[in-house]
C-alpha positions as CSV (number, residue, x, y, z in Angstrom):
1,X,0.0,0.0,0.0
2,X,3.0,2.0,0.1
3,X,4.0,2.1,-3.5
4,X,2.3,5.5,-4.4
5,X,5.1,6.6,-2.0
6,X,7.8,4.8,-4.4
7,X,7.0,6.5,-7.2
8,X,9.1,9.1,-6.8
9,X,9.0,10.5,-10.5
10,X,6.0,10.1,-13.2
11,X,5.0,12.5,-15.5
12,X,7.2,14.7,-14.1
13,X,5.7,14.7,-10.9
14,X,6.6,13.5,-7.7
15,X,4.5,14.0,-5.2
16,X,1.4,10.9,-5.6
17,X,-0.4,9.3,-3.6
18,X,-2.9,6.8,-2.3
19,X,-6.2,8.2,-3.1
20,X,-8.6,8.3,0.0
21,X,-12.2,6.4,-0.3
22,X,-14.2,9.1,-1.7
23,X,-11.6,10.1,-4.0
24,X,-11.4,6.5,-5.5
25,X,-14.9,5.8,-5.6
26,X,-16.3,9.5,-7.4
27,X,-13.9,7.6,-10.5
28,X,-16.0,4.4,-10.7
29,X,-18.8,3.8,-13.1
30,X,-21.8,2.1,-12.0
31,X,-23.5,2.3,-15.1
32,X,-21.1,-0.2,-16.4
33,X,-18.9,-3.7,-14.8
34,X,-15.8,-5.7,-15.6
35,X,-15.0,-3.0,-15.7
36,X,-16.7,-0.4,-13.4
37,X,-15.0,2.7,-15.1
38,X,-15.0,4.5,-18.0
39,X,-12.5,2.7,-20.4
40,X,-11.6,5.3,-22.6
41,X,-10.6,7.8,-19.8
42,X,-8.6,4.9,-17.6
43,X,-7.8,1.8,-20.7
44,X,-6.4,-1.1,-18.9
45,X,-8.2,-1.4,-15.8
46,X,-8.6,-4.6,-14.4
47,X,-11.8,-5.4,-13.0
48,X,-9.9,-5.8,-9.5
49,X,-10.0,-4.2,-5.9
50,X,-8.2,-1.2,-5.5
51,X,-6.2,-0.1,-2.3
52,X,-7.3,3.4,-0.7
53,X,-5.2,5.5,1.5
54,X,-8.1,5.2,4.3
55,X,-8.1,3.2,7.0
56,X,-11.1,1.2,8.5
57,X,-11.9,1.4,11.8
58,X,-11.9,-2.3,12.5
59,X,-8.0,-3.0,13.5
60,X,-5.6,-3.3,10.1
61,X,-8.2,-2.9,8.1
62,X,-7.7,-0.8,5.2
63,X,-10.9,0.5,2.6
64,X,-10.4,-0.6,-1.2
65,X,-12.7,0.0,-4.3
66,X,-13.7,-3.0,-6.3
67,X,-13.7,-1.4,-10.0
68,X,-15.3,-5.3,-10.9
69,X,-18.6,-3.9,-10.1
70,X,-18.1,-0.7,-8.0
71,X,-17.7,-2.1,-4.4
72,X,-16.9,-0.3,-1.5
73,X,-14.7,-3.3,0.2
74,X,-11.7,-3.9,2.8
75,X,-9.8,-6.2,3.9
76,X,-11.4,-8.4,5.4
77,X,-13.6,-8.9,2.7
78,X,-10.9,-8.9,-0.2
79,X,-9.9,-12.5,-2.0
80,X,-7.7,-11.3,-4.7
81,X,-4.9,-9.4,-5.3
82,X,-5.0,-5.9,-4.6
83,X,-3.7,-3.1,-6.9
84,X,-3.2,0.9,-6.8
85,X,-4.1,3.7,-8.8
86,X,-2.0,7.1,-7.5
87,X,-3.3,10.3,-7.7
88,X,-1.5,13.7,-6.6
89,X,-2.8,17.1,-5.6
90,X,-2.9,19.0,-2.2
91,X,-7.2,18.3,-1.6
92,X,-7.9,15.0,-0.2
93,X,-11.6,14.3,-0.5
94,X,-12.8,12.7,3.0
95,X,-15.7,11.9,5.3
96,X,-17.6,12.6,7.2
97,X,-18.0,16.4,5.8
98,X,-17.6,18.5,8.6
99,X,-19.8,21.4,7.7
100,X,-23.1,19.8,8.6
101,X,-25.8,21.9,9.5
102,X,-28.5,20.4,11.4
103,X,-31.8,21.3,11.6
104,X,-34.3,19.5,13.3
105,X,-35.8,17.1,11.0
106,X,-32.8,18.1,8.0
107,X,-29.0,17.9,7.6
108,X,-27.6,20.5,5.3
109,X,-24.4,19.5,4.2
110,X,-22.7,22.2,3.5
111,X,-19.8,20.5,1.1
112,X,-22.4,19.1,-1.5
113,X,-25.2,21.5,-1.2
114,X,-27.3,18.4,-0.5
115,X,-30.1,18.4,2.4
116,X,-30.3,15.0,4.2
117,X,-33.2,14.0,6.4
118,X,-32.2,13.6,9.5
119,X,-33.6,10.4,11.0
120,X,-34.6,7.8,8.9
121,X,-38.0,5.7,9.1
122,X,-37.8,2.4,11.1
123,X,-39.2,0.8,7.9
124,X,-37.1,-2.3,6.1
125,X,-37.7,-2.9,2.5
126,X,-37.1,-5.9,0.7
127,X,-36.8,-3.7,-2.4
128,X,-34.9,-0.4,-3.5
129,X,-38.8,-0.1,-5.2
130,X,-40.3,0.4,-2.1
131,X,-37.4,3.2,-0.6
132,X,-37.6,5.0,-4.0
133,X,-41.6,5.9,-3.4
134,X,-40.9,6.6,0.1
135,X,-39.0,9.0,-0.7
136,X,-40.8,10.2,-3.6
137,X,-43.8,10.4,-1.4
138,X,-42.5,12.0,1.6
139,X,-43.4,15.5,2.8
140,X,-40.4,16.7,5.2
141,X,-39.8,20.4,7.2
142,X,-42.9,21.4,4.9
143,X,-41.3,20.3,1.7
144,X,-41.8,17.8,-0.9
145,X,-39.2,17.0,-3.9
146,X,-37.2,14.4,-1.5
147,X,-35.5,11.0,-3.6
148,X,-33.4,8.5,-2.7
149,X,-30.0,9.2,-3.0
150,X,-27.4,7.8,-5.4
151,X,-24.9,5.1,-4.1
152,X,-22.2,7.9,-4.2
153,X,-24.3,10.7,-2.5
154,X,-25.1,8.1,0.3
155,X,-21.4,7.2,0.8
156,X,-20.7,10.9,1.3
157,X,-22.2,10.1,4.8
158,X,-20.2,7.5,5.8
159,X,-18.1,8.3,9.1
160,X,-14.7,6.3,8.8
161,X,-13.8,6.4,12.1
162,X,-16.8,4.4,13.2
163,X,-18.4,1.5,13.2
164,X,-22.2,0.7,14.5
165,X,-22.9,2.7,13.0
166,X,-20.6,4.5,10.6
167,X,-21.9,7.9,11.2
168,X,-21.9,10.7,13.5
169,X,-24.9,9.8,15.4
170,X,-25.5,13.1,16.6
171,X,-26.1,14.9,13.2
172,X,-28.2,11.7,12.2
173,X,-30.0,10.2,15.1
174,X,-31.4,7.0,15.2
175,X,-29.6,5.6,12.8
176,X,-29.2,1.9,12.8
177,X,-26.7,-0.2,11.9
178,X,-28.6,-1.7,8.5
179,X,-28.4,-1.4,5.0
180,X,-29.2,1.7,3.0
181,X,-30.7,1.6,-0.3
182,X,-29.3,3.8,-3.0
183,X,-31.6,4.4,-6.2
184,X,-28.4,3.1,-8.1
185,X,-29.3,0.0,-10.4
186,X,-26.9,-2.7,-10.3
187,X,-26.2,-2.7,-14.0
188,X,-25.2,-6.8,-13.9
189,X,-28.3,-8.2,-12.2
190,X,-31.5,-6.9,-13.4
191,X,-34.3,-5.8,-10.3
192,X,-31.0,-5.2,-8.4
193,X,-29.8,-1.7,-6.4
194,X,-27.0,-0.9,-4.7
195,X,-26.9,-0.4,-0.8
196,X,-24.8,0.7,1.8
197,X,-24.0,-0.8,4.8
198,X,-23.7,1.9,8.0
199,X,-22.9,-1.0,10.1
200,X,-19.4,-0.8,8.7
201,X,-19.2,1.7,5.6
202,X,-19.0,-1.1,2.8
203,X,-20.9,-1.0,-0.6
204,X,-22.6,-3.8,-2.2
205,X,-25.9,-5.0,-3.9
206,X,-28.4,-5.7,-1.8
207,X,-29.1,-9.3,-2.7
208,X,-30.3,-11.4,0.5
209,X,-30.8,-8.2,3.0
210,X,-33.9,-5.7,3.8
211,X,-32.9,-1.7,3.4
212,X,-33.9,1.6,4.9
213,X,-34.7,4.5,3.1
214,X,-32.6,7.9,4.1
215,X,-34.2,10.8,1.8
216,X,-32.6,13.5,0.1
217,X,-32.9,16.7,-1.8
């Protein structure tokens, strides 16, 4: 995981790194797998994990990128070989955001522009179907216009320096240590989405677990 660090000179330019989580994942392309990025922009990407320069809270754990399908992964859960992608430049893109504004039944987050409701319903759905018209339904602070978010928008609100769950649980109350649905359709299983997990911060499709709907605007 050091080898960013060892590449001392490439395109005349020596100062690359790891990328963190976020940085990693805002490159992968869950419209597409095998692999999950666009191939013209990055050719030659195997459809592998990929290390991240952010740790996991659970002890040596380290946070990778599957760019098979788009996973948000570690360690413990990792297989295969592992590989890098460097990046350089002084803004590391991390979370949670710290300028979080919380309102009493919204979270305005003050990094994306996107307003998060705050505690989710207790519901479980067995299908993304059933969070997306939730969400589509809801009437929040005396507003309407609320959706699901995307798998990437909901990952903006991982904390990775908890576990159970991975977020700062006074900003967002209530929240359980479940899975998420994300109106992201898996693109290699049809009737599938893509959840995340705020029991421990990893992304997958949600293929033998209920979900929870967290709206957003």
């Amino acid at each position: 995981m050091g080898l960013c660090g060892t590449v001392w000179v490439y395109g005349g330019f020596s100062d690359w790194r790891l990328p963190s989580r976020l940085e990693l994942l805002f490159i992968a392309d869950h419209s597409r797998a095998k692999p999950a990025i666009d191939p013209e922009s990055f050719p030659g990407t195997p459809p592998k994990p990929f290390w991240t320069g952010t740790r996991q809270p659970f002890p040596n754990q380290q946070y990778a990128i599957d760019f098979g399908d788009g996973d948000v992964t570690y360690d413990g859960d990792i297989g295969s070989p592992v590989y890098v992608r460097c990046v350089r430049g002084t803004r590391t893109i991390e979370a949670p955001p710290e300028p979080f504004i919380a309102y009493e039944e919204t979270v305005y987050d003050l990094r994306t522009g996107l307003r998060w409701q705050r505690s989710p319903p207790p519901t479980l759905y067995n299908k993304a179907e059933g969070a997306i018209a939730y969400c589509r339904d809801l009437v929040l602070a005396g507003a309407a216009g609320w959706r699901l978010p995307t798998i990437k928008e909901l990952n903006t609100l991982i904390d990775e320096k908890r576990t159970g769950p991975a977020i700062d649980p006074v900003t967002f109350p209530d929240t359980r240590s479940e899975w998420y649905w994300s109106s992201s359709a898996y693109v290699g299983l049809s009737g599938y989405h893509w959840a995340v997990s705020f029991g421990d911060g990893a992304s997958y499709i949600n293929v033998s677990s209920k979900g929870i709907a967290r709206c957003v605007k």
